[in-house]
C-alpha positions, -999 to 999 in steps of 0.1 A, spaced: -440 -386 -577 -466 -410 -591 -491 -433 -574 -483 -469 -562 -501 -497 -545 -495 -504 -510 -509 -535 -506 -476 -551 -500 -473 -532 -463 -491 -559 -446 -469 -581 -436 -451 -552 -422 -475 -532 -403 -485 -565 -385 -449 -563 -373 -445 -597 -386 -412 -594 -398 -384 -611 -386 -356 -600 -408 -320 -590 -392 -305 -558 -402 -273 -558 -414 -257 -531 -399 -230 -508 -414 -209 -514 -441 -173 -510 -438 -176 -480 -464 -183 -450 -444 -210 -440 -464 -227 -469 -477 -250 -491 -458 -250 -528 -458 -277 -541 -480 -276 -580 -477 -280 -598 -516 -286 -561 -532 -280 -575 -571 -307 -608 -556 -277 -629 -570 -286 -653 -545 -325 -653 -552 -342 -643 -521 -317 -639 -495 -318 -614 -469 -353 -600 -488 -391 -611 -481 -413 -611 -508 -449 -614 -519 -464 -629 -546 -466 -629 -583 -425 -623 -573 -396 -642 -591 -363 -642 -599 -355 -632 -636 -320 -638 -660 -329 -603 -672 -300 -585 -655 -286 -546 -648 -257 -568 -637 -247 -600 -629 -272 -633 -638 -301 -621 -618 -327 -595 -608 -363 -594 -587 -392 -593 -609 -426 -586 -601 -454 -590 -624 -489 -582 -601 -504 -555 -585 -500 -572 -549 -463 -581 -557 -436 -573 -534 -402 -574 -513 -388 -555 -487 -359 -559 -463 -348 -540 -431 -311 -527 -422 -297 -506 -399 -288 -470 -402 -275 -439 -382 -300 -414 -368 -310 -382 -379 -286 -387 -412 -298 -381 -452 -296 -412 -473 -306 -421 -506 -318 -454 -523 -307 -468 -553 -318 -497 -577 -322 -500 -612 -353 -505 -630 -364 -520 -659 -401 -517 -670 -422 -502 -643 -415 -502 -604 -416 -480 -575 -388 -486 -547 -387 -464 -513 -380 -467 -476 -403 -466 -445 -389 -446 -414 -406 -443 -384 -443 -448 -401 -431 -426 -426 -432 -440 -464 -402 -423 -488 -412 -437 -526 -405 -432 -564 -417 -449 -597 -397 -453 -628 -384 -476 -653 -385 -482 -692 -373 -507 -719 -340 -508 -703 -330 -507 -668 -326 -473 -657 -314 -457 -625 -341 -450 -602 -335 -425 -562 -353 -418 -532 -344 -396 -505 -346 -396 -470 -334 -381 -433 -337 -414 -408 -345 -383 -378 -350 -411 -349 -347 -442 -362 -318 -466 -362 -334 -493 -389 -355 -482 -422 -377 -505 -443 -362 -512 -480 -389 -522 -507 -395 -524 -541 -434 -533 -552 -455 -532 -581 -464 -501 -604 -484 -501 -628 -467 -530 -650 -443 -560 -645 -407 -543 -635 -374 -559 -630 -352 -543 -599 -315 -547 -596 -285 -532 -577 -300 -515 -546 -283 -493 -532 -281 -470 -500 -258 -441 -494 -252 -414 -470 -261 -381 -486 -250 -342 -474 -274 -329 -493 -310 -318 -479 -340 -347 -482 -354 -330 -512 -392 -339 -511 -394 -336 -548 -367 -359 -555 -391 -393 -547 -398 -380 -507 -427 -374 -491 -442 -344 -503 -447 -310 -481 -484 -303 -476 -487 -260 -478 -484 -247 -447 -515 -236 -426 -514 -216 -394 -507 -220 -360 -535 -235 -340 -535 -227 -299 -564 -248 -300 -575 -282 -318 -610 -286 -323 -635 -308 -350 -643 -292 -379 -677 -288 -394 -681 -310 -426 -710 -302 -452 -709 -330 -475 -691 -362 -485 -685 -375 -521 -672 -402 -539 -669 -410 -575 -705 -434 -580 -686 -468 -576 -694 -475 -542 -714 -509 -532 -742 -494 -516 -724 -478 -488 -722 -442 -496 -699 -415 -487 -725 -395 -463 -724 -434 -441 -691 -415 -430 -704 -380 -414 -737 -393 -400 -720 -397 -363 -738 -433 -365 -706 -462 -351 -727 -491 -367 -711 -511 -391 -736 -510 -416 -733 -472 -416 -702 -468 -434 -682 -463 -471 -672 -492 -488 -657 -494 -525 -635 -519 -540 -606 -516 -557 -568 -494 -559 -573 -460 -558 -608 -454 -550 -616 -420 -532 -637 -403 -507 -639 -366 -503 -643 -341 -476 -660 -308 -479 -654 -285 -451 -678 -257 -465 -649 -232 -460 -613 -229 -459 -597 -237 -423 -564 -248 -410 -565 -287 -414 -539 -307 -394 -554 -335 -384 -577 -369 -392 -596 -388 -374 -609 -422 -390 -630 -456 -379 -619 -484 -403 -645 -508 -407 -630 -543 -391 -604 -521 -378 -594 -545 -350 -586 -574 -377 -571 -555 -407 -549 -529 -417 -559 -506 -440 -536 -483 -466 -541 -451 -478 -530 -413 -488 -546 -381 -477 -545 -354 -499 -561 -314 -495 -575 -286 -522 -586 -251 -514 -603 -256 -546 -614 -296 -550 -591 -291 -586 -558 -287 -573 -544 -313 -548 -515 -312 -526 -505 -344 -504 -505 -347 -468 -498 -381 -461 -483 -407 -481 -484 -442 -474 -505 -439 -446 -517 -474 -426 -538 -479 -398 -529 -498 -371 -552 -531 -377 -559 -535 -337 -587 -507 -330 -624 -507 -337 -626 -468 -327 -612 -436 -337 -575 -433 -351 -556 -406 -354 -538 -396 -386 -517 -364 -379 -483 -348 -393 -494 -321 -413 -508 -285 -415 -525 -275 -444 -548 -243 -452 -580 -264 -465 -614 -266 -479 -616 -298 -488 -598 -335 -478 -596 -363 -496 -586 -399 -486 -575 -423 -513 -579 -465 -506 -558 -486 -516 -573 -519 -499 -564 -540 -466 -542 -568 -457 -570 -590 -464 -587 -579 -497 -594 -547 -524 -617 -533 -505 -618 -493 -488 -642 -492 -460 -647 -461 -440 -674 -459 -410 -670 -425 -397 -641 -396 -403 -633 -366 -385 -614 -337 -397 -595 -320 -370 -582 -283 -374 -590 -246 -367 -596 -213 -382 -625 -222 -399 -642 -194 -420 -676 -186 -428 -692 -219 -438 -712 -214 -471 -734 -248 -469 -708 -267 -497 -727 -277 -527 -742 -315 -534 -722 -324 -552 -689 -297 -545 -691 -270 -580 -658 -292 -596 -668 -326 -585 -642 -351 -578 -620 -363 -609 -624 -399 -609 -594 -421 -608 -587 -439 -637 -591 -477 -646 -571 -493 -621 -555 -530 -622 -565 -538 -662 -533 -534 -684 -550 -545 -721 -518 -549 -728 -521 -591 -732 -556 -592 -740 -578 -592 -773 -615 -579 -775 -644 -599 -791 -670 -570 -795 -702 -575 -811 -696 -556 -841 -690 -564 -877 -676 -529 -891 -649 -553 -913 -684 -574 -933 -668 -608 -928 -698 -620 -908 -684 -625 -873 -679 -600 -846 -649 -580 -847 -617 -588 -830 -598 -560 -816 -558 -566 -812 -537 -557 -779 -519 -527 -796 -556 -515 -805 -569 -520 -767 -535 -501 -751 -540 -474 -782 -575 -464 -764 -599 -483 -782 -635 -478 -772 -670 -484 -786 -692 -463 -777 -720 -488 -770 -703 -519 -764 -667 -515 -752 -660 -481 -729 -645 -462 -697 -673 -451 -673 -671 -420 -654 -663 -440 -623 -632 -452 -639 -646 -488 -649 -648 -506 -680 -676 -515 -694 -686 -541 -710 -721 -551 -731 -734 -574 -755 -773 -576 -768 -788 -605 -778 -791 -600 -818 -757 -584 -831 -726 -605 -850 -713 -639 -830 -674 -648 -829 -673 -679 -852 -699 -705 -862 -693 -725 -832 -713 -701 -808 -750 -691 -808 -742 -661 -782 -732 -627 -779 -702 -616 -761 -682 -584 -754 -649 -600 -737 -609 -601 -732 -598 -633 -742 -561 -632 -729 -532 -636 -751 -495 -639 -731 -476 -630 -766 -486 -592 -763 -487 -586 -795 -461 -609 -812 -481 -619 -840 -456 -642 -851 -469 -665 -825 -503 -681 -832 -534 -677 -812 -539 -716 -805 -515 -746 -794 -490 -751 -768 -472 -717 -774 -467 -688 -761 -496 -671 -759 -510 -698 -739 -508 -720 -709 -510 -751 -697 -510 -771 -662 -484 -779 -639 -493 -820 -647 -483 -817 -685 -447 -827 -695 -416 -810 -694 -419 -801 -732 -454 -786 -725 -443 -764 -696 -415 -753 -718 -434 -744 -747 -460 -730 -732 -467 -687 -720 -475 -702 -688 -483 -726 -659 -512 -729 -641 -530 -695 -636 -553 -670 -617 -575 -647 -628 -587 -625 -603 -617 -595 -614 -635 -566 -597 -667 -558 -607 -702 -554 -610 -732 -562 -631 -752 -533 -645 -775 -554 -664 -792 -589 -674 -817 -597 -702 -855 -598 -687 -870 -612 -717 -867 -650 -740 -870 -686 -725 -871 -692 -692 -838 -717 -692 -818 -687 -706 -832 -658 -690 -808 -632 -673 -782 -652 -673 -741 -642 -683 -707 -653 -681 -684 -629 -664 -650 -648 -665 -635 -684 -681 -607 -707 -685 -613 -716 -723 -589 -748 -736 -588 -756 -772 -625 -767 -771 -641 -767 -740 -645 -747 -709 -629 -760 -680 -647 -728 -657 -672 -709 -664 -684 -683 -643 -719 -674 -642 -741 -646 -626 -780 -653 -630 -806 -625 -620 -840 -645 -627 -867 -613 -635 -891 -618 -604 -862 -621 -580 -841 -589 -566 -810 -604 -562 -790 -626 -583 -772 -661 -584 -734 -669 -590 -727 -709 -605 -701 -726 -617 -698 -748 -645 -667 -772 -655 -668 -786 -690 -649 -816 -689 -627 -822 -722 -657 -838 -745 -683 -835 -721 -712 -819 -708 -713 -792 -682 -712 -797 -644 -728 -772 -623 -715 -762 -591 -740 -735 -573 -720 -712 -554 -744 -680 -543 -782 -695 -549 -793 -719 -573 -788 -721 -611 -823 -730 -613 -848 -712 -638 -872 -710 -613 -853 -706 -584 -863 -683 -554 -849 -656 -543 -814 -658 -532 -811 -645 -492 -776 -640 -502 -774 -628 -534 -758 -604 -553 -777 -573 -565 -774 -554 -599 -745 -528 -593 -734 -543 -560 -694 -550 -566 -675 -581 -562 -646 -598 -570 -641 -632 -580 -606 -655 -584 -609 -684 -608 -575 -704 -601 -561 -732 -615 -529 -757 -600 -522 -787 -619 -559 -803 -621 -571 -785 -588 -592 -763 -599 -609 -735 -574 -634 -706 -581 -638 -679 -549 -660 -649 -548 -652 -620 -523 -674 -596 -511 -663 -564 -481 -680 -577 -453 -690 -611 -457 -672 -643 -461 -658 -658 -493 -673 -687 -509 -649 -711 -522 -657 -744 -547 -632 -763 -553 -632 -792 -586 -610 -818 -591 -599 -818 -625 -579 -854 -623 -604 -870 -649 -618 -843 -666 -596 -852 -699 -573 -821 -694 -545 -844 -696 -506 -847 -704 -505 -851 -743 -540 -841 -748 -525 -814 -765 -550 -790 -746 -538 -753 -742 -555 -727 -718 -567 -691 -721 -586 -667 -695 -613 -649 -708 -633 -619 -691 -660 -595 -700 -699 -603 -706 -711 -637 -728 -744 -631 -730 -758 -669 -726 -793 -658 -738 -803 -658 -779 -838 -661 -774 -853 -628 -759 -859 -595 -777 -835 -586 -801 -819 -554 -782 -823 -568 -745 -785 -569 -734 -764 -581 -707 -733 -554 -689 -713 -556 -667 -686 -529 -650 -649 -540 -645 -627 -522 -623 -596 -550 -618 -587 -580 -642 -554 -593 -631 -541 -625 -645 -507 -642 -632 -490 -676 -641 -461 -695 -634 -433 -688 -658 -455 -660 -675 -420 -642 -686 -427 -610 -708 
């Protein structure tokens, strides 16, 4: 069974939904599923954005397509207790479809270039309604035909159910377990893994990384019977978080306990995660965010169990340290690389193509993974530019919606572009696109210390680039004799000069030190978002509250027949030529996700 994001499960764990089941179906076997083929768009399911309807069909006109990581539908119907089912649908690229029942999450991934027939099984024990979904995984997926049949065969766990944890022993008595160490992978904000076993409540003392996927383990020092876990959420009373929890005698070798889990979004104390006995050394809990952001924040976990053997201290870090995850939330997949490289002697930097960036392309200065699963990216002040029209350095995605096509060019109305909801019907049409979001995880390692003062550790994290101008630019600014650094953001209206919008402290060259500002290596996320000429720019941090400028575009020149197309853009521009030659600027992506209206590949 492969990994899937659970971000969709909010609107359902707040109990929110207000969907009516649909009972039996007149077929003995079958249950009712209202609109299964979505020939009637959304009817009978409830669905979460980037979601659409698409002409791309197992049958009939119509299927559900879902192109983002937080995409998602579900719908509830009624079925008889303690029966097997299984679920049906067809999917075509990637997707993951399942069932909740009773808390419990049933799920499988699958697809390819044609729809194919994807199953999940399940035994409803005491409940009279299950929750239907399909969500995103891994890539955009259509779903079509779903399905739900009574089954006389066994739930077979292996066949897309919830996996059976190995069996530990019996214990007449439930007690805390010692813990000897707690690890995660490096990418945490700050707040590290120990926060968790230090016994302190505070909310400052606690685990925090952002992103799908991120992991905290558990070393129990010894093997012991595990069947139990105990967990403060930080803002557990106003947000639910989701998650897995997995075990290993041997930190190499995992086997799942609980899938899908979610806490309850209403306590600030200790929750309970139970349902499985498993012979242990070591626990790990996997993040996959909350129902209001990316982020996985832990203040203190307890591991509940007995039988535990002669503690041997653990090792800091544990002898086979955690694998880290891989990159999660960037598919290269409609995206070009400007790194600053000239290997080709045509006296710009390089350009590397989409198939190159899925292939596994890397540099091992300038473009690479990390160890923590990130991306990095970093350009120096003196290496090859992009064109004649730049003085700067960059190492940077610049987004291109034909994924590969090269039959389509890189610049006009086409589609590999986009443009805004104002421009004509023609425009729309043409276009890759409509409107846009652009939303990033990450954090910056590095800024240049030395050159002029006006240009000084200053860079460009993320864009919206038109055919000559910039309607957004995002920077981060880290002057040398300050600790923490600035985030501005400048529009470029079409022909004219930059107008600076300070977002996080000042753009200043000689500004102070920002009270709120964002240190080196502290993650964030930022959304740059366009809707017809409203433009809005929001940076998120765990813990504190977003801060959100907002620009209207109305008279900025981005206009209906100003024949002005639109392309994200995110990596490092290093906006500094004047310092040493190999000071740099880097940055650490862990999520770029971009979604437009119409954006049909």
């Amino acid at each position: 069974m492969k990994n899937y994001n659970k971000s969709y499960l909010s609107s359902l764990l707040l109990g929110s939904l207000a969907l009516g089941a649909t009972g039996l179906s007149a077929h003995v076997n079958a249950v009712e599923i209202e609109n299964s083929g979505f020939e009637n768009n959304w009817d009978g399911w409830a669905d979460t954005d980037p979601s659409a309807i698409s002409s791309d069909s197992y049958s009939g006109n119509r299927s559900a397509k879902i192109t983002g990581s937080s995409g998602a539908f579900e719908q509830v119907v009624t079925v008889t207790e303690n029966t097997n089912y299984q679920l049906q649908a067809f999917i075509k690229g990637s997707g993951a479809i399942g069932a909740i029942v009773g808390g419990t999450t049933y799920a499988n991934s699958g697809g390819s270039n044609d729809f194919e027939a994807v199953t999940v099984s399940f035994n409803s024990g005491s409940a009279t309604q299950v929750t239907l979904f399909g969500q995103y995984s891994s890539g955009e997926g259509r779903f079509d035909d779903f399905s739900l049949t009574q089954s006389s065969e066994p739930t077979d766990p292996g066949d897309g159910g919830e996996t059976t944890p190995p069996s530990g022993g019996e214990c007449n008595t439930t007690g805390d377990l010692v813990i000897v160490g707690a690890y995660d992978d490096g990418s945490n904000d700050g707040h590290g893994p120990n926060n968790t076993i230090d016994g302190d409540l505070g909310s400052e003392s606690r685990w925090s990384s952002n992103g799908s996927g991120k992991q905290i383990i558990f070393d129990l020092g010894a093997e012991a019977t595990v069947n139990a876990a105990q967990i403060v959420w930080f803002k557990g009373n106003s947000r639910v978080s989701y998650f897995d929890i997995d075990t290993s005698l041997d930190n190499n070798n995992w086997d799942s306990a609980i899938v899908s889990g979610q806490s309850s979004g209403s306590s600030s104390s200790y929750e309970t995660v139970n349902g499985f006995n498993a012979q242990a050394r070591y626990l790990r809990i996997t993040g996959y965010g909350n129902s209001s952001n990316t982020w996985n924040s832990i203040i203190e976990a307890k591991i509940l169990g007995c039988d535990q053997g002669d503690i041997d201290g653990g090792t800091n870090p544990p002898v086979d340290p955690p694998t880290p995850p891989p990159t999660t939330g960037i598919d290269l997949s409609d995206w070009y690389l400007g790194v600053p490289v000239d290997n080709n002697g045509d006296g710009k930097s390089d350009s590397i193509s989409e198939s190159e960036l899925v292939a596994g392309y890397e540099h091992p200065e300038w473009f690479y993974y990390a160890a923590d699963g990130g991306l990095v990216f970093k350009a120096p002040i003196d290496a090859p530019k992009t064109s004649t029209n730049t003085s700067y350095t960059r190492s940077e995605l610049r987004e291109m919606l034909r994924r590969g096509d090269e039959s389509i060019s890189t610049q006009g109305i086409n589609k590999n572009n986009w443009v805004f909801s104002t421009y004509s019907s023609e425009d729309r049409s043409n276009a890759g696109g409509i409107d846009g979001e652009l939303v990033s995880t990450l954090k910056v390692d590095h800024v240049t210390t030395t050159g002029d003062s006006g240009q000084v550790g200053r860079v460009i994290v993320g864009q919206i680039h038109a055919r000559n101008d910039e309607p957004a630019k995002l920077y981060y600014r880290k002057l040398p004799g300050n600790s923490l650094g600035s985030i501005y953001l400048a529009h470029e209206p079409n022909g004219g000069n930059d107008q600076k919008y300070d977002m996080i402290g000042s753009n200043s060259s000689s500004a102070s030190n920002p009270s709120d500002g964002i240190a080196l290596g502290e993650v964030f996320s930022y959304s740059i978002k366009v809707v017809g000429h409203d433009l809005t720019v929001t940076i998120m941090r765990d813990g504190k509250p977003d801060v959100v400028q907002k620009v209207d575009m109305s008279n900025s020149g981005y206009h209906n027949g100003s024949d002005e197309y639109n392309y994200f853009k995110a990596g490092v521009y290093n906006q500094n030529n004047t310092g040493d030659a190999d000071d740099y600027v880097q940055a650490t992506f862990y999520s770029i996700v971009n979604t437009h209206d119409g954006y049909n590949h």
